[in-house]
KENUMAR-618737 format. One record per residue (C-alpha): x, y, z; residue number from 1. Coordinates in steps of 0.05 Angstrom, whole numbers, plus 32768, in hexadecimal, padded with zeros to 4 digits. Example, Ala and Ser with C-alpha at 12.3 -4.5 7.8 and 13.67 -1.06 7.14 Angstrom:
# KENUMAR-618737
{{80F6; 7FA6; 809C}; 1}
{{8111; 7FEB; 808F}; 2}
//
This chain:
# KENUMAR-618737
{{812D; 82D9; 7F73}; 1}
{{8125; 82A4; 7FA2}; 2}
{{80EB; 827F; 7F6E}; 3}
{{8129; 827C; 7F3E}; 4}
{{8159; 825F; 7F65}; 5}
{{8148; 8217; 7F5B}; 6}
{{8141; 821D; 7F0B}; 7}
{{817F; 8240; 7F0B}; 8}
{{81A9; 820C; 7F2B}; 9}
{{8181; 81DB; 7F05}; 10}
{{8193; 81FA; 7EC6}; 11}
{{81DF; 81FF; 7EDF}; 12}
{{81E6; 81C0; 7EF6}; 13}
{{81C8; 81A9; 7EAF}; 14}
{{81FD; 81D1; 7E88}; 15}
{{8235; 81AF; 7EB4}; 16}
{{821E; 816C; 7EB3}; 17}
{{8221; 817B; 7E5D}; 18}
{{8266; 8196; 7E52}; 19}
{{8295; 817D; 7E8D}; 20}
{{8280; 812E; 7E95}; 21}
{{8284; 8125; 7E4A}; 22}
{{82C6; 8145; 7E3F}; 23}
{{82E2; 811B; 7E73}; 24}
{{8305; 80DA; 7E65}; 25}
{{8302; 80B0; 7E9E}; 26}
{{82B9; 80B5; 7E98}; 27}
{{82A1; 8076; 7E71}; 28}
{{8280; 807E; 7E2F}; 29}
{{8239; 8060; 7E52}; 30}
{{8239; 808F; 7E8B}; 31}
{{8245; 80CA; 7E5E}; 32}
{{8204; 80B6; 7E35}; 33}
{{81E0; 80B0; 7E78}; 34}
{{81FC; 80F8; 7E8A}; 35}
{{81EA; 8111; 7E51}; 36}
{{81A4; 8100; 7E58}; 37}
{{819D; 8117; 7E9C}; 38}
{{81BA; 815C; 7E8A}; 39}
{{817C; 815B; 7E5D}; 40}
{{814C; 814A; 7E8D}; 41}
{{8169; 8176; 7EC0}; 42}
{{8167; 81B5; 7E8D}; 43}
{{8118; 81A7; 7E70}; 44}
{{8109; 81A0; 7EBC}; 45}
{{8137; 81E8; 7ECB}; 46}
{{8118; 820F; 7E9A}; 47}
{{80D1; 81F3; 7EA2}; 48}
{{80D4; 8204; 7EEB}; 49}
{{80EF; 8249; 7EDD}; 50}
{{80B4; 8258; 7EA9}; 51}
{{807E; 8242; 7ED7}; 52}
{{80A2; 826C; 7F16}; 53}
{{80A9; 82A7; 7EE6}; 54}
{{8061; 829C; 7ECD}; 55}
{{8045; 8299; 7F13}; 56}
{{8076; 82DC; 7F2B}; 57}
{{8055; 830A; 7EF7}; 58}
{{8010; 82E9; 7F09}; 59}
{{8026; 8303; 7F53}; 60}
{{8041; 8347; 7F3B}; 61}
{{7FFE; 8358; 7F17}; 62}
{{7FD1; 8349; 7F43}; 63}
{{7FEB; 8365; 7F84}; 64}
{{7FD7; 83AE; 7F69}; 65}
{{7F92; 8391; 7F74}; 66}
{{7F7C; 8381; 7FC3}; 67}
{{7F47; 834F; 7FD1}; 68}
{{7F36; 8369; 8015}; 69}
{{7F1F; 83AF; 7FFE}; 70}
{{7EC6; 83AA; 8000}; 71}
{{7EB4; 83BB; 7FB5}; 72}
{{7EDE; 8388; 7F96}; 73}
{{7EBB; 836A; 7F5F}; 74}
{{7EEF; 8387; 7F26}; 75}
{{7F2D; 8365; 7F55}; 76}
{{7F02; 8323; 7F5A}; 77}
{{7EFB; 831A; 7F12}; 78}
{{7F46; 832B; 7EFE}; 79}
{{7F5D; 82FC; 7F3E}; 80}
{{7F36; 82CA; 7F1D}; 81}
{{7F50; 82CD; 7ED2}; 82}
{{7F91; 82D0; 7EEE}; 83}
{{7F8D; 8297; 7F10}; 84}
{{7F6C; 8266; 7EE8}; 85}
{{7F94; 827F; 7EA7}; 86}
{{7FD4; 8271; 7ED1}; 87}
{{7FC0; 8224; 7EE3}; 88}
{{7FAC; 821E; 7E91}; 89}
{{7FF9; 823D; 7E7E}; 90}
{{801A; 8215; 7EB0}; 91}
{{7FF8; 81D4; 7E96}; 92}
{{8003; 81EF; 7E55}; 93}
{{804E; 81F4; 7E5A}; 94}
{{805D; 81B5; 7E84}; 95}
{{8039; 8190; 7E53}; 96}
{{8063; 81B0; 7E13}; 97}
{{809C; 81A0; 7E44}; 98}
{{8097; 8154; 7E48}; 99}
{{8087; 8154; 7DFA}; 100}
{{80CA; 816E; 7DEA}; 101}
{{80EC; 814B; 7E22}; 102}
{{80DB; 8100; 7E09}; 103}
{{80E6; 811D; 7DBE}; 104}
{{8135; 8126; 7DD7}; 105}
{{8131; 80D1; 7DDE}; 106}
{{8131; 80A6; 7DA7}; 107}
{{8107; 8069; 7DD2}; 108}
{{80D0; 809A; 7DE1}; 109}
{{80CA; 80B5; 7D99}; 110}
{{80C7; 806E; 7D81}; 111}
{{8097; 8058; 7DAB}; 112}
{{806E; 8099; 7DA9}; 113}
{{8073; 808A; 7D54}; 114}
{{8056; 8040; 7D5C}; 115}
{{801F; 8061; 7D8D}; 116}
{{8001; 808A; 7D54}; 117}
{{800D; 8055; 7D26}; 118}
{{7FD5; 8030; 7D48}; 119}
{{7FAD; 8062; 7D66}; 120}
{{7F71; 804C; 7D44}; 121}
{{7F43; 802B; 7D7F}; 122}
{{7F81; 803F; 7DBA}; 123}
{{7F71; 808A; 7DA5}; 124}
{{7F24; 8080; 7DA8}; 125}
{{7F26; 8065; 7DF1}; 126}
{{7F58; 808F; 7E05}; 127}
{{7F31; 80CF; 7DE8}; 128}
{{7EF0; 80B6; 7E10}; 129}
{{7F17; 80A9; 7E4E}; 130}
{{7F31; 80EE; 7E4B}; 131}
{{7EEF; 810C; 7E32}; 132}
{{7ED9; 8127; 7E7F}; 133}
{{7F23; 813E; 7E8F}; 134}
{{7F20; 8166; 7E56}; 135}
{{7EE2; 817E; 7E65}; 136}
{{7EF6; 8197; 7EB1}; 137}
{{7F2E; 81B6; 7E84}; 138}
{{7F06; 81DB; 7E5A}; 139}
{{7ED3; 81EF; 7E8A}; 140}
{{7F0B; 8213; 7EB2}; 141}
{{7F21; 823F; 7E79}; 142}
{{7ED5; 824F; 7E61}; 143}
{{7ECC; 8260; 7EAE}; 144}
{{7F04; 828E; 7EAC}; 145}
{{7EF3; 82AC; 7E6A}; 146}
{{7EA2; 82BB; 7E7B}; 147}
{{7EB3; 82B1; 7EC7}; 148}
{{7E68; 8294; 7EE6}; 149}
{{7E8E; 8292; 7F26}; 150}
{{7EC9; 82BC; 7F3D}; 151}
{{7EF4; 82BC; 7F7B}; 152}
{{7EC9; 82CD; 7FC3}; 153}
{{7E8B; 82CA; 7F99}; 154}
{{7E51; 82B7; 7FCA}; 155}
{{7E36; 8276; 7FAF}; 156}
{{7DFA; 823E; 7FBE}; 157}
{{7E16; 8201; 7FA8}; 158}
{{7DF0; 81C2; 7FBA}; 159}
{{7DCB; 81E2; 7FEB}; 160}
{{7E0E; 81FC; 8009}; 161}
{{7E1B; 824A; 8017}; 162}
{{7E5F; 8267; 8012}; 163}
{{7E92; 8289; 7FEE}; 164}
{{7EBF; 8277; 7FA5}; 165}
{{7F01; 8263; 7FC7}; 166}
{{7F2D; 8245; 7F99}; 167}
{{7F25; 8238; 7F52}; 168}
{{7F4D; 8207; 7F2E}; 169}
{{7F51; 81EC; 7EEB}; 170}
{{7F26; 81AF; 7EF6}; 171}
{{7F03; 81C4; 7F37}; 172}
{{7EED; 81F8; 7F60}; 173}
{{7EED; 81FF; 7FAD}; 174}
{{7EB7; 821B; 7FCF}; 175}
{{7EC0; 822A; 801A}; 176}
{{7E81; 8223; 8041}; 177}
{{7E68; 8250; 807A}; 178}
{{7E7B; 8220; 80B6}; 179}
{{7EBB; 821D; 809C}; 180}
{{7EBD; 81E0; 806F}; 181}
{{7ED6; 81D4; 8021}; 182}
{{7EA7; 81BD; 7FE5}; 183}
{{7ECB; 81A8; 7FAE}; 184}
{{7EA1; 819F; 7F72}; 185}
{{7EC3; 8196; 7F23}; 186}
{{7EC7; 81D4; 7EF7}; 187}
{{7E8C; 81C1; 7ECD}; 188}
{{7E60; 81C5; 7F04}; 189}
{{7E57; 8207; 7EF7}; 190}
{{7E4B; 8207; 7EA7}; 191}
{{7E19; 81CC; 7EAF}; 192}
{{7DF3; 81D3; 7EEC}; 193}
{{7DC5; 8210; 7F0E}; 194}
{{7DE2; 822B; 7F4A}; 195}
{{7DDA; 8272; 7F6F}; 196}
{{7E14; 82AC; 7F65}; 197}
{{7DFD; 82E3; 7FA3}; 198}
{{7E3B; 8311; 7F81}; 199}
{{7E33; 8304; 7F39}; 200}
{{7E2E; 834E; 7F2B}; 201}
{{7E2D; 8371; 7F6E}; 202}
{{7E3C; 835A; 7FBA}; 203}
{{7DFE; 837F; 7FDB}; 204}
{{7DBC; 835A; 7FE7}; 205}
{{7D7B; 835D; 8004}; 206}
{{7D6A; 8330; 8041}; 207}
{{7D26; 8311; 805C}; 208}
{{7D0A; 830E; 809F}; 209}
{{7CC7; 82E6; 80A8}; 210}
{{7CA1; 82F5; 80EB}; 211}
{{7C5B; 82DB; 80FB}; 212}
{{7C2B; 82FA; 812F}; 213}
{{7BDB; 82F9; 813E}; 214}
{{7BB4; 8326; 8112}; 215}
{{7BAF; 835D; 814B}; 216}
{{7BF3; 8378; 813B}; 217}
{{7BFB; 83C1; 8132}; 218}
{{7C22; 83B9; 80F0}; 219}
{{7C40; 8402; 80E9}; 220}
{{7C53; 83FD; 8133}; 221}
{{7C85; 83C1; 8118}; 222}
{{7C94; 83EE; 80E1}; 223}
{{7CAE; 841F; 8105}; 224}
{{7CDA; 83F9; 8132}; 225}
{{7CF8; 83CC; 80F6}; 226}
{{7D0F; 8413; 80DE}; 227}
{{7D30; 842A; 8121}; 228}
{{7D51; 83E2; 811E}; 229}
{{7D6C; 83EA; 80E1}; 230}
{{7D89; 8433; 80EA}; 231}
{{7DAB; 8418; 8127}; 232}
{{7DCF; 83E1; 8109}; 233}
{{7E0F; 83F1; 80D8}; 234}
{{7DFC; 83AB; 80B8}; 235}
{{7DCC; 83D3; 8089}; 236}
{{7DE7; 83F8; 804E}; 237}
{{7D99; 842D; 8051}; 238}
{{7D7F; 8419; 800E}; 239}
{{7D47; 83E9; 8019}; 240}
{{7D1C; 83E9; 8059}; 241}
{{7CD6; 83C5; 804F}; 242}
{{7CA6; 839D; 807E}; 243}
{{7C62; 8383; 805E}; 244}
{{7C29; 8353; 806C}; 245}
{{7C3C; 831A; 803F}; 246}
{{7C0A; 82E8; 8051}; 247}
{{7BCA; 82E0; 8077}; 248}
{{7BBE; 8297; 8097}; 249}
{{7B8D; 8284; 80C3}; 250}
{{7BA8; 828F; 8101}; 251}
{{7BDF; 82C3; 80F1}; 252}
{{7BFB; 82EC; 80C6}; 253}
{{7C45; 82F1; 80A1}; 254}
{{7C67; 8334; 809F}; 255}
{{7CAA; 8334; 8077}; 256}
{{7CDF; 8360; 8086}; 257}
{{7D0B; 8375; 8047}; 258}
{{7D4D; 8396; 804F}; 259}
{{7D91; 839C; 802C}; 260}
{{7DD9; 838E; 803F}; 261}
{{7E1A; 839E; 8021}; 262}
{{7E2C; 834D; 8023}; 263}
{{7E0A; 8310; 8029}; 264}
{{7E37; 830A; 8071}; 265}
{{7E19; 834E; 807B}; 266}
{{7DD3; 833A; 806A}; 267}
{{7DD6; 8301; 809B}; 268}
{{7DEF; 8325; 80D6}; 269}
{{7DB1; 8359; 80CD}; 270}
{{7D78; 831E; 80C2}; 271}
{{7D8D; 8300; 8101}; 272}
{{7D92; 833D; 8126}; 273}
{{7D50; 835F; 8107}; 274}
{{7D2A; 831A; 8113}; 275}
{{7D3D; 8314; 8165}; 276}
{{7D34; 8363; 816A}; 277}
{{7CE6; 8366; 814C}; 278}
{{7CD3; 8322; 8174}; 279}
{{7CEE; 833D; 81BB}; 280}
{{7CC5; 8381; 81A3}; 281}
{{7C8E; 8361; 8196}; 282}
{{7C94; 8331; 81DF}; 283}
{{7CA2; 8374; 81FF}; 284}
{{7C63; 83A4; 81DE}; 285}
{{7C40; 8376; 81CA}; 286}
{{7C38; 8336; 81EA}; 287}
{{7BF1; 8328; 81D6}; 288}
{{7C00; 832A; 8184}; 289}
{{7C2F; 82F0; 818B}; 290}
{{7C0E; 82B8; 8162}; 291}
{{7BD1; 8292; 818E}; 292}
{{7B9F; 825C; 817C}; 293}
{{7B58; 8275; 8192}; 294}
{{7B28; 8241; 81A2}; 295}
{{7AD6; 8263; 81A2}; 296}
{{7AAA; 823A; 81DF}; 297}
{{7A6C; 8242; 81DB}; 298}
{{7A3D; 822F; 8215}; 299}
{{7A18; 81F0; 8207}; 300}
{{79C3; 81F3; 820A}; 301}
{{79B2; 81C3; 8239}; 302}
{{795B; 81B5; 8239}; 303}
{{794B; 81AE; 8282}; 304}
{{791D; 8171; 8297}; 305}
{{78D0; 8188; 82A5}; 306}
{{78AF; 816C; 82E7}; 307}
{{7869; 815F; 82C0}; 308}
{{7852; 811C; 82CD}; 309}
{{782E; 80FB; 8291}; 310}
{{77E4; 80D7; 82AD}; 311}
//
């Protein structure tokens, strides 16, 4: 009730302004014209704000039977995102029919809106290019909510930024960054450019963890312990558990450990921990298979001097 308050004594306030200062004789002729035309005003402006506040109520209503917090949302992402963006296009939608049949209601503004498209000729060419990208931020927001690249708390990489879908608007999209700040890039970002979607179809994830030691490493020893690691931390939802020899330089070798996460926040929190865990295990067991540079010396020949004297 309280989002239809305003509207409502909009609306009344129009209706008085139209029957009780025109019926009134003291009021002059001019000022009744001029009250007339407010009570117009007032009731386009009543009834537009009570469309958009009912518009945006049953937007509410429908999607609080679907929580964002709960961990498999993918199907509550996707709906908060239609919803949203198709509520921003209505809105615009009816504010713009609004003013249209507003200014039709004033003889001035229908005049001059008749001698406009009388000579629209080169006016309505620049005007049409001028408008060309706004439409096309337009657009791009309902094709994103229709095959929806990008939905609300996806995980994104967006100009080399990480973080999550935030807010999606009708010519832009917020992006909220992991230390906390906002990228705001234009809806047709996403139609025209490449960028990375860590949730398009499911949250989970696999994470990476390079380590590099000498070539003396007892590699199923490391193994082993990445396993106990893993079982011991609640960061890792048991499906992928892998550590291989992925390179051999010259001086050491690269072992990459492969495991999954529920989340890409999830998937972090276990890299960092697996990476300090196998490094102080491999200080503590194995000091000596840390990566070295050996250096051969080989005793130099030297030809020692003969006493022979030459006659």
């Amino acid at each position: 009730m309280k989002r239809f308050i305003i509207p409502l004594i909009l609306v009344l306030a129009a209706i008085f302004l139209n029957r009780i200062a025109p019926g009134t004789d003291i009021v002059p002729f001019e000022l009744q014209q001029s009250l007339a035309t407010t009570s117009k005003l007032i009731m386009a402006l009543g009834f537009t704000w009570g469309i958009i506040a009912a518009i945006r109520w049953g937007k509410i209503r429908l999607l609080s039977r679907y929580d964002m917090s709960v961990a498999d949302n993918l199907r509550t992402r996707k709906l908060h995102t239609q919803y949203n963006i198709l509520e921003k296009i209505i809105v615009f939608v009816v504010i713009l029919i609004s003013v249209s049949l507003t200014l039709m209601h004033f003889e001035g503004f229908r005049n001059i809106g008749i001698s406009i498209f009388a000579s629209a000729g080169i006016a309505g060419l620049v005007l049409g290019l001028a408008a060309q990208k706004a439409l096309g931020t337009i657009l791009a927001g309902f094709q994103i909510a229709i095959t929806q690249p990008i939905r609300l708390d996806d995980v994104v990489i967006v100009e080399n930024e990480w973080g999550w879908i935030e807010e999606i608007n009708l010519t832009y999209v917020v992006v909220r960054i992991w230390d906390k700040r906002r990228l705001v890039v234009p809806t047709t970002y996403f139609l025209e450019r490449p960028f990375q979607n860590w949730t398009r179809t499911s949250a989970d994830i696999l994470g990476t963890v390079f380590i590099y030691t000498d070539y003396t490493i007892p590699i199923q020893a490391l193994r082993d312990e990445l396993t106990r690691l893993l079982n011991e931390n609640a960061f890792w939802d048991k499906k992928v558990n892998v550590l291989q020899v992925t390179d051999a330089r010259e001086q050491t070798l690269e072992l990459r450990a492969l495991m999954s996460a529920a989340s890409s926040p999830d998937a972090w929190e276990l890299r960092v921990f697996i990476r300090e865990k196998l490094i102080e295990f491999i200080q503590r067991e194995y000091p000596h298979c840390l990566p070295k540079t050996r250096i051969n010396i080989h005793p130099q020949q030297t030809n020692k001097p003969t006493n022979q004297q030459t006659h």
